[in-house]
GUPABA-456402 format. One record per residue (C-alpha): residue number from 1; y, x, z; residue in one letter. Coordinates in steps of 0.2 Angstrom, whole numbers, plus 5000, padded with zeros to 4 digits. Example, Ala and Ser with C-alpha at 12.3 -4.5 7.8 and 13.67 -1.06 7.14 Angstrom:
<rs>
<1,<4978,5062,5039>,a>
<2,<4995,5068,5036>,s>
</rs>
This chain:
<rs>
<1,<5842,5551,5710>,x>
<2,<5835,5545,5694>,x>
<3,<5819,5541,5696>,x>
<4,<5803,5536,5682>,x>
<5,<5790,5529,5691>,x>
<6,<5773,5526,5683>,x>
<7,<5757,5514,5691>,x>
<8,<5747,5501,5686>,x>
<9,<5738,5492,5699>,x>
<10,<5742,5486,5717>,x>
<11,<5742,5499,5726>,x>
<12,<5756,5506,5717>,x>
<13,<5768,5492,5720>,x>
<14,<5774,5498,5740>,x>
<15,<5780,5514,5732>,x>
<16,<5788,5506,5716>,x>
<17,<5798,5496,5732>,x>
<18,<5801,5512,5741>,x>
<19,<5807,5522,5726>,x>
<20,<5818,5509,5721>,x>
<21,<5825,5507,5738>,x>
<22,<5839,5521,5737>,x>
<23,<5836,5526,5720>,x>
<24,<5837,5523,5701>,x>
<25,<5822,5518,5695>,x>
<26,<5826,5521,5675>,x>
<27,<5811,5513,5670>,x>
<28,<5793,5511,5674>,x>
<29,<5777,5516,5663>,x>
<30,<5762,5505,5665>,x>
<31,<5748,5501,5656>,x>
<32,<5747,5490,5640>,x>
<33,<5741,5473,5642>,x>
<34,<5724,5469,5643>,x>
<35,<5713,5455,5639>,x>
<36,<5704,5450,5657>,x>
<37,<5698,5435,5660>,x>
<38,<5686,5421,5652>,x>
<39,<5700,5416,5641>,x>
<40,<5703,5433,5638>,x>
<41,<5721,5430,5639>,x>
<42,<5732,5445,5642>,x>
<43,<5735,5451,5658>,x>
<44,<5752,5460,5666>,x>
<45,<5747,5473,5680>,x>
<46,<5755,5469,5694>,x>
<47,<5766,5485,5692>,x>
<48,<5774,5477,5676>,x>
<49,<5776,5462,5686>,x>
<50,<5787,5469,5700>,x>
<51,<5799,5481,5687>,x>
<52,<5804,5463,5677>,x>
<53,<5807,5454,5692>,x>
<54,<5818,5468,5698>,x>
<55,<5825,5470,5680>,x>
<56,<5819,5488,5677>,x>
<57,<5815,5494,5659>,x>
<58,<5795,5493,5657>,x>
<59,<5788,5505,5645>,x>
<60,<5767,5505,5641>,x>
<61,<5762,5517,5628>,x>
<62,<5742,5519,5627>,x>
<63,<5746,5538,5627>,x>
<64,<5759,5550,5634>,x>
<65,<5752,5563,5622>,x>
<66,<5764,5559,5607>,x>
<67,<5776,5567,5604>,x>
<68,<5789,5553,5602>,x>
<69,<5782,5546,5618>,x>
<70,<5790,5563,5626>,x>
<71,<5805,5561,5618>,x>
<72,<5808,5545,5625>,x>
<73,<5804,5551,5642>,x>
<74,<5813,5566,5638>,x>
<75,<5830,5554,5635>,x>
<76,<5829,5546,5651>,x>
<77,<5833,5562,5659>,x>
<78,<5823,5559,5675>,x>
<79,<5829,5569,5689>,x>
<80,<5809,5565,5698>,x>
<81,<5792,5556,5690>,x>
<82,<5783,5547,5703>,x>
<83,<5763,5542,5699>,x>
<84,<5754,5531,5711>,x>
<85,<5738,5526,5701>,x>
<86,<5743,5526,5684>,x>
<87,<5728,5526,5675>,x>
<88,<5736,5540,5663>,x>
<89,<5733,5560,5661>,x>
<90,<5748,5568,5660>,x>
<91,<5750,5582,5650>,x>
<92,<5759,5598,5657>,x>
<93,<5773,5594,5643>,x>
<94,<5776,5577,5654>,x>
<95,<5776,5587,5670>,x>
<96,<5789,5597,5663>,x>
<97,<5802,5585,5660>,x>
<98,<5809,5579,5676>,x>
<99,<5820,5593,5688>,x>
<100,<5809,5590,5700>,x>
<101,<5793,5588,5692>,x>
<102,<5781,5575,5696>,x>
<103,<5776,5567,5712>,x>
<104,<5760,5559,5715>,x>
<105,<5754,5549,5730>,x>
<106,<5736,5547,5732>,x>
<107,<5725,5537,5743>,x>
<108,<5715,5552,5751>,x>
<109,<5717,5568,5762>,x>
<110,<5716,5581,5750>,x>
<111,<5707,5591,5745>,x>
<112,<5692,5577,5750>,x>
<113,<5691,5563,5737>,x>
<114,<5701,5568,5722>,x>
<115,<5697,5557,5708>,x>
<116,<5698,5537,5704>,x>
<117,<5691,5531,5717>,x>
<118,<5693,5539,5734>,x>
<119,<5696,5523,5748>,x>
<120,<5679,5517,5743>,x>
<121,<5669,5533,5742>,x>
<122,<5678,5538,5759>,x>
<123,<5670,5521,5767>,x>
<124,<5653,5523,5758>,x>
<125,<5651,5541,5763>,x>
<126,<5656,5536,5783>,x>
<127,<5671,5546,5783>,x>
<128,<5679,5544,5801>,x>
<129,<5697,5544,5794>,x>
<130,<5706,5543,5777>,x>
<131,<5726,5543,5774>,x>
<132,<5737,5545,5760>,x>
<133,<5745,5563,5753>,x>
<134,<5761,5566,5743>,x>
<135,<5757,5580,5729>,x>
<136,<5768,5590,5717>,x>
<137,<5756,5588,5700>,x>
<138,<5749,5601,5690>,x>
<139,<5740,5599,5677>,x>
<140,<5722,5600,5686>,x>
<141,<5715,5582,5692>,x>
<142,<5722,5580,5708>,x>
<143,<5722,5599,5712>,x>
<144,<5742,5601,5718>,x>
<145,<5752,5606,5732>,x>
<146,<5754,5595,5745>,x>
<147,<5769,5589,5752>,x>
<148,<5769,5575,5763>,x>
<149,<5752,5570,5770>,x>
<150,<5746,5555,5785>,x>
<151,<5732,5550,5791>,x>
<152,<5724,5534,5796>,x>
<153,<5707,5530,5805>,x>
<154,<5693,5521,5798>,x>
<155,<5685,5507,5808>,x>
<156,<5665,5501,5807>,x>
<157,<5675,5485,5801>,x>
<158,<5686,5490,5788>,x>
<159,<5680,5486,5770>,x>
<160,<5688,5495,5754>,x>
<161,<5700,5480,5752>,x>
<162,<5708,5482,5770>,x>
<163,<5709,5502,5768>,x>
<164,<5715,5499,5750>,x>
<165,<5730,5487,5759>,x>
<166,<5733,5500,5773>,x>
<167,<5736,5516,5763>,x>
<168,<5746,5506,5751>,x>
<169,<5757,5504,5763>,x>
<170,<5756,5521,5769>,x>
<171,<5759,5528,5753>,x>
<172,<5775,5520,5751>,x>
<173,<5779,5527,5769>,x>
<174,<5775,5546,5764>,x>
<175,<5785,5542,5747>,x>
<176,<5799,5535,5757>,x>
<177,<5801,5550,5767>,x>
<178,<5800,5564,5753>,x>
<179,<5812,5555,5743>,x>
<180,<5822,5556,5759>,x>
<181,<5821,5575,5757>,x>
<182,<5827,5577,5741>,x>
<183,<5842,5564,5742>,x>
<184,<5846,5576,5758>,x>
<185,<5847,5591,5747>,x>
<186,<5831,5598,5755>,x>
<187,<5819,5603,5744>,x>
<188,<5802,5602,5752>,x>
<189,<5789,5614,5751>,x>
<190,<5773,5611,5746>,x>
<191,<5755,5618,5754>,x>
<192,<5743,5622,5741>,x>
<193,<5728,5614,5745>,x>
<194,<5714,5623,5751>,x>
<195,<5699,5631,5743>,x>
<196,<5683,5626,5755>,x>
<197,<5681,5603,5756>,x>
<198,<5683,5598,5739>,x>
<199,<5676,5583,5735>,x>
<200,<5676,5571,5720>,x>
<201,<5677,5550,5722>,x>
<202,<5667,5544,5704>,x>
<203,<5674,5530,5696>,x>
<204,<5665,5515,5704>,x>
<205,<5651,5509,5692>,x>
<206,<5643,5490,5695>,x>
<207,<5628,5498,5695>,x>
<208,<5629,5505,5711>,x>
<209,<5632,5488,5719>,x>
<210,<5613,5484,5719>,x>
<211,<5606,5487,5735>,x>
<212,<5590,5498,5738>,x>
<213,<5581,5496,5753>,x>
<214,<5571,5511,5754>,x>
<215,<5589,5519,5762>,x>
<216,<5592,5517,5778>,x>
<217,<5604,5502,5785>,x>
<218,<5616,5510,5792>,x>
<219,<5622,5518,5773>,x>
<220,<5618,5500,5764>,x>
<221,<5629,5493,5778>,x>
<222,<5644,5507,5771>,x>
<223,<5640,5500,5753>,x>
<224,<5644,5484,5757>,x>
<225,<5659,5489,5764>,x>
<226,<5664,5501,5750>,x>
<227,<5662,5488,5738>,x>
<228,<5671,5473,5744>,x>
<229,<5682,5467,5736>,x>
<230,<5674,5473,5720>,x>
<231,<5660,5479,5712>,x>
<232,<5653,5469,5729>,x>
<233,<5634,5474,5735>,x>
<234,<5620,5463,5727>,x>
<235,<5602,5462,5730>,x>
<236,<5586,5451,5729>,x>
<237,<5584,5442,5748>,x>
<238,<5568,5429,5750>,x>
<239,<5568,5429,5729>,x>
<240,<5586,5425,5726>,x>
<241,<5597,5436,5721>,x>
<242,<5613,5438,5733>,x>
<243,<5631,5445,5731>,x>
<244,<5633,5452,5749>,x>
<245,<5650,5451,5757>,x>
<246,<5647,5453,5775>,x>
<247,<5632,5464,5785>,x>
<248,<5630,5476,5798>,x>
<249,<5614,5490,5803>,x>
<250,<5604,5487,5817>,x>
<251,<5594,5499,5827>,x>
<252,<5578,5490,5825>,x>
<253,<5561,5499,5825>,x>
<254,<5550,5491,5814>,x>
<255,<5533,5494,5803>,x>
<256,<5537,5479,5788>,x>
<257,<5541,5488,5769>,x>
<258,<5558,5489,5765>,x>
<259,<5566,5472,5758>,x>
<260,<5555,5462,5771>,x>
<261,<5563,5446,5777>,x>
<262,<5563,5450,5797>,x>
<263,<5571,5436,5802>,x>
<264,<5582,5423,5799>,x>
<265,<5595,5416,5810>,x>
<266,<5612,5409,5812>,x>
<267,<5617,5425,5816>,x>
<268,<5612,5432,5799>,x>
<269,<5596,5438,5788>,x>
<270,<5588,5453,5793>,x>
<271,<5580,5464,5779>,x>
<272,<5568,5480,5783>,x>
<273,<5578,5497,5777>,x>
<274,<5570,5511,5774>,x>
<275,<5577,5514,5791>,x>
<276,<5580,5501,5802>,x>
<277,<5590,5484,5797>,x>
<278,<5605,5476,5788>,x>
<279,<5610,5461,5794>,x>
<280,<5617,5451,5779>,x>
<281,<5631,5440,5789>,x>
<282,<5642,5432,5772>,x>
<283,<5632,5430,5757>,x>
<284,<5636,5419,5737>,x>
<285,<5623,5412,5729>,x>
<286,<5626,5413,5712>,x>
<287,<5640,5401,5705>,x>
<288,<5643,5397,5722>,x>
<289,<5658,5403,5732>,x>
<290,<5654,5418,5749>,x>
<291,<5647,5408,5765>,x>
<292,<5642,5412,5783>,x>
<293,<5620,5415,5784>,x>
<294,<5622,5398,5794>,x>
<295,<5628,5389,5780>,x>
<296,<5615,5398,5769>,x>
<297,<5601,5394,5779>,x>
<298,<5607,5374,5778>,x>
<299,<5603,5374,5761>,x>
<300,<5587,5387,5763>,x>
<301,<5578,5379,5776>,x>
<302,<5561,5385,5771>,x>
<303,<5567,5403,5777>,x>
<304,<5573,5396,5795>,x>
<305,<5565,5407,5808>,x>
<306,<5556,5418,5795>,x>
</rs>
């Protein structure tokens, strides 16, 4: 088959792998270059990266609204469009073009979490499993038929970074074996997706990584699971202000205001929550690089035993 496939960040290149695998992958459409960086240099998202070093076509229009833009799609004569985190709205004109339509693989079990950002708001909210769903697109926001769908557990240990790597994967797995279908001459069917548990994962705002006490540890202890590797959870610990990479809830009764140091140990820094305590186990100071609470306390040593 002749395949377009259109992604942008990491999570996309497994199923840029898999589509190519059996396939002819025309070309791929990623985002345009962007300055990142202190140099602000431009940067090539690692989508690009994989189609040059596998010599496919690379094609970044800021739009997919212009008509020549269509055209061009239009000229490849795509028999299947594959999306996995593009970063682009597709117009129903796009969706159109290919004989098959358009595919997308997204990291959440559908209808829960459509949006930009479902493996962390799946983490923060305490979500017992996520997984990764194939969907024929329409031209709602994450709103089509499903066609391939699997499901994975989520851990008390798995961050948004671990998860993120996991349905990667698994996304290139549920790609793998529709593709499969349709070089088989079987043309799946998809389930529309039902009515009643839609929920909507908000793009991540840096905002949201400061840490308030008043709420109980056992949802800060999600937060800062949610949010590493980015925005990462931050807060004001003894009168320093922390990035927090590592901390867990305890089940600890106690009568100290919320953002109380409790104790501090080698095991880790106990702040009061509004309901019982997060035990920050890897902080960063600023400028400094993430260490153990032990570490910490070597260079805090007013705070030992607090």
């Amino acid at each position: 088959m002749k395949i377009v496939f259109a992604g942008t960040p990491e999570f996309a290149v497994p199923s840029l792998r898999a589509a190519a695998r059996h396939n002819e992958v025309v070309a791929v459409y990623t985002q345009p270059d962007r300055p990142a960086g202190r140099g602000r240099g431009l940067s090539v998202s690692p989508v690009k990266l994989e189609a040059l070093k596998r010599g496919i076509p690379v094609l970044q229009p800021q739009t997919l609204r212009n008509p020549q833009t269509q055209a061009a799609l239009r000229a490849l004569a795509p028999d299947l469009m594959v999306v996995v985190a593009y970063g682009l709205i597709l117009p129903r004109a796009v969706l159109e073009i290919p004989r098959h339509g358009c595919w997308n693989v997204h990291a959440s079990l559908l209808p829960r979490w459509r949006g930009a950002a479902p493996i962390q708001r799946a983490i923060e909210a305490g979500d017992s499993q996520s997984g990764v769903c194939l969907m024929q697109m329409d031209a709602g926001l994450d709103t089509g038929p499903v066609i391939l769908r699997q499901a994975t557990p989520i851990s008390e240990t798995d961050t948004a970074g671990l998860l993120h790597d996991r349905l990667a994967e698994l996304g290139a797995q549920v790609l793998a074996d529709g593709l499969g279908l349709l070089r088989a001459g079987i043309r799946p069917i998809p389930t529309p997706q039902p009515a009643e548990g839609v929920t909507y994962a908000h793009k991540l705002d840096k905002a949201e990584a400061r840490l308030d006490w008043s709420q109980p540890a056992v949802a800060l202890a999600r937060k800062v699971r949610a949010f590493m590797p980015w925005p990462i959870a931050e807060a004001t610990v003894a009168g320093e202000r922390l990035r927090i990479h590592g901390a867990i809830a305890l089940d600890l009764h106690h009568q100290a205001a919320p953002g109380t140091l409790l104790a501090a140990t080698r095991q880790g820094l106990d702040i009061a929550c509004g309901a019982g305590a997060l035990r920050l186990r890897v902080v960063q100071r600023e400028g400094g690089k993430a260490i153990t609470a032990a570490d910490y306390l070597n260079a805090r040593r007013d705070l030992t035993g607090a």
